[in-house]
C-alpha positions as a Markdown table, in Angstrom:
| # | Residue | x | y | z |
|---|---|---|---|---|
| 1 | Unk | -68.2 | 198.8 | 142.8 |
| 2 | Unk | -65.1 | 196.9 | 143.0 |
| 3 | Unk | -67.0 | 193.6 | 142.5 |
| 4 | Unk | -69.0 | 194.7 | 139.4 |
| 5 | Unk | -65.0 | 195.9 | 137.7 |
| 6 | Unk | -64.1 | 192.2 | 138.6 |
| 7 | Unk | -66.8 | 190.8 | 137.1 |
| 8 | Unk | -66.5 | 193.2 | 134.0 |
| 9 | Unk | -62.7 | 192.2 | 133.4 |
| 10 | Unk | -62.8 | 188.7 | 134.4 |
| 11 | Unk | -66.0 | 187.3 | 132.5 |
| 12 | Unk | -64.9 | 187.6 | 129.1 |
| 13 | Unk | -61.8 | 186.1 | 129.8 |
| 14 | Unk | -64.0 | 183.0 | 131.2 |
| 15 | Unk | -65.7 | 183.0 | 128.1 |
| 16 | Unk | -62.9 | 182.9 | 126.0 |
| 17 | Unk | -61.6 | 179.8 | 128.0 |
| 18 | Unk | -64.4 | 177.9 | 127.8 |
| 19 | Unk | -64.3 | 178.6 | 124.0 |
| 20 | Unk | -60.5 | 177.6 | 123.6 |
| 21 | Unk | -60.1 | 175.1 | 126.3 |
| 22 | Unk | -61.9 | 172.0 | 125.1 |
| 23 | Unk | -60.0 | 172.5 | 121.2 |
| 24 | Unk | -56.5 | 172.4 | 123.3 |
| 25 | Unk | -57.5 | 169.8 | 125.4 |
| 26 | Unk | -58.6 | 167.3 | 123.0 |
| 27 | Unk | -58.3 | 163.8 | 122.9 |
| 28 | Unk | -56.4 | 163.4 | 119.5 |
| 29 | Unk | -53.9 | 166.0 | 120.6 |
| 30 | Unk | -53.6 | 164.7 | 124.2 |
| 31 | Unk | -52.5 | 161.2 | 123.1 |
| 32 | Unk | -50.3 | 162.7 | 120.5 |
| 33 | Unk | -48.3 | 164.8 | 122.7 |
| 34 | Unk | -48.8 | 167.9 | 121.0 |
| 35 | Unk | -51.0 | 170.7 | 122.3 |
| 36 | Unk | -51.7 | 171.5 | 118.7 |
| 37 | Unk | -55.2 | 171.8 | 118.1 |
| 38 | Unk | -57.3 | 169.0 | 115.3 |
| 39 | Unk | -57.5 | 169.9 | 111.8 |
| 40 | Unk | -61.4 | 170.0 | 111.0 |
| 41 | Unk | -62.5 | 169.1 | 107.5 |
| 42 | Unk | -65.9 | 170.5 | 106.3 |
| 43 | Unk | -67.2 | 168.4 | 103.8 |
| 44 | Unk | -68.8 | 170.8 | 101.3 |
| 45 | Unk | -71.4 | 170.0 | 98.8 |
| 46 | Unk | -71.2 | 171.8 | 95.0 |
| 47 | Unk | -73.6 | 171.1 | 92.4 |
| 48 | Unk | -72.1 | 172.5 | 89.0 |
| 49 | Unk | -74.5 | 173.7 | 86.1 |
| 50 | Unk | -73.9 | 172.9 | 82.5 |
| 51 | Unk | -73.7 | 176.7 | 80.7 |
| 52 | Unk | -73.8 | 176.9 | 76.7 |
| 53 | Unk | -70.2 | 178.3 | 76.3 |
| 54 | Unk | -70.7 | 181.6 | 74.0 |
| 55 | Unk | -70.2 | 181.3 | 70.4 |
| 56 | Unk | -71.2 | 178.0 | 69.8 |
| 57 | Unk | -73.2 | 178.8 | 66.6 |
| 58 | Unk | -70.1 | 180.6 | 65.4 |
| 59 | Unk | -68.1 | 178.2 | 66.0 |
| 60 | Unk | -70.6 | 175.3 | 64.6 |
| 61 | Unk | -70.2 | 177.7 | 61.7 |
| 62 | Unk | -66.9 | 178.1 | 61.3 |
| 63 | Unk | -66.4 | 174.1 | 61.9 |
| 64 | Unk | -69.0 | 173.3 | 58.7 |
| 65 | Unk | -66.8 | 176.0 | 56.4 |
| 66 | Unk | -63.4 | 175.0 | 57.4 |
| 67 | Unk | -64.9 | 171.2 | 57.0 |
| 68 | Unk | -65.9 | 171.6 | 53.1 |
| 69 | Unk | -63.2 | 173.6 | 52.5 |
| 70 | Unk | -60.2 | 170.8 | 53.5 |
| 71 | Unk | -62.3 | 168.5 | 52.1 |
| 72 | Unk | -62.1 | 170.5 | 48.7 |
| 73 | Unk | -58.7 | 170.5 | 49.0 |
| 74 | Unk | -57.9 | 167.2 | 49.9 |
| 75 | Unk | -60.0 | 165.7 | 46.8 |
| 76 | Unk | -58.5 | 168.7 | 44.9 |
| 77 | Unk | -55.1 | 166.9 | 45.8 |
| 78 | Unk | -53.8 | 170.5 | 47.2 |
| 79 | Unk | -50.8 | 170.0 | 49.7 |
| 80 | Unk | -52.3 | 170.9 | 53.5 |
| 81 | Unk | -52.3 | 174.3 | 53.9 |
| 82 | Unk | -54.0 | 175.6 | 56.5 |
| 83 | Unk | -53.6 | 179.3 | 56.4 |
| 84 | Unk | -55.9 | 181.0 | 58.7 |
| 85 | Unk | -55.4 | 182.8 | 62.3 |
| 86 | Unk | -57.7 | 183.6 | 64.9 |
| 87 | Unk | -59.0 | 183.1 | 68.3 |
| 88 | Unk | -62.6 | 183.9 | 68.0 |
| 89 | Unk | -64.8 | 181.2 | 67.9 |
| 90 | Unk | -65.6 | 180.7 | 64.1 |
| 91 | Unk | -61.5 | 180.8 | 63.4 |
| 92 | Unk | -61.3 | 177.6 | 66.3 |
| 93 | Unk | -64.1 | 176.0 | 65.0 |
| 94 | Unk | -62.9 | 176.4 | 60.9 |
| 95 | Unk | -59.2 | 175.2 | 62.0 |
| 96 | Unk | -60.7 | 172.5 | 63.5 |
| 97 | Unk | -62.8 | 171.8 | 60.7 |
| 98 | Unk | -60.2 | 172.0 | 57.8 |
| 99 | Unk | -57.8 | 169.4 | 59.9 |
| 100 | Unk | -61.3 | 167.1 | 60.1 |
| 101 | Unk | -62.4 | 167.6 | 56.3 |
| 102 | Unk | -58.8 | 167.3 | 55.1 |
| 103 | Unk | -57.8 | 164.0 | 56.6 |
| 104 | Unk | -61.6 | 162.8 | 56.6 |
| 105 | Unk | -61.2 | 161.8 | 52.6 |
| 106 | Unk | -58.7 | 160.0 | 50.5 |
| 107 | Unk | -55.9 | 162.4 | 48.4 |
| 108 | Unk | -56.4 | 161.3 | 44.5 |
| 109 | Unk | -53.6 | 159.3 | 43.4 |
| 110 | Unk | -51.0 | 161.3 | 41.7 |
| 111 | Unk | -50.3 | 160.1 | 37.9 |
């Protein structure tokens, strides 16, 4: 009985040596000095997927309004005035086309 408590008590404890022994013990940290155990690197593998971000017809709309609509006012020779707010996508896509149609042309030449 007092053999099986022995064996019950000590064998985990053997276990767990064997399992942390070798990484204490190793041959990087014995010639080191240090009983600190090796950093491990996993190399880890990620394949990415390209995904449509939403709104991209809004904003592809937005863009071709915002577009004719600085170029109207740059042949119009109207100061640049871009007076529109917004974060959705048809708002980034026509301030992004107004700056594009405006400065895409020529201003008229003032008489």
């Amino acid at each position: 009985m007092r053999t099986r408590r022995v064996m019950m008590l000590a064998g985990p404890a053997l276990l767990g040596a064997l399992a942390f022994g070798p990484a204490a013990a190793s041959p990087a940290s014995a010639s080191a000095g240090t009983a600190k155990a090796p950093v491990v690197q996993a190399a880890t593998t990620v394949n990415t997927v390209a995904v449509k971000p939403p709104g991209k017809k809004r904003y592809n709309k937005g863009y071709s309004k915002g577009f004719s609509d600085g170029r109207f006012d740059c042949k119009g020779g109207q100061p640049f005035d871009l007076n529109f707010t917004g974060s959705d996508p048809f708002s980034m896509g026509y301030r992004n086309g107004y700056i594009s149609g405006f400065h895409s042309c020529t201003p008229p030449k003032k008489p």
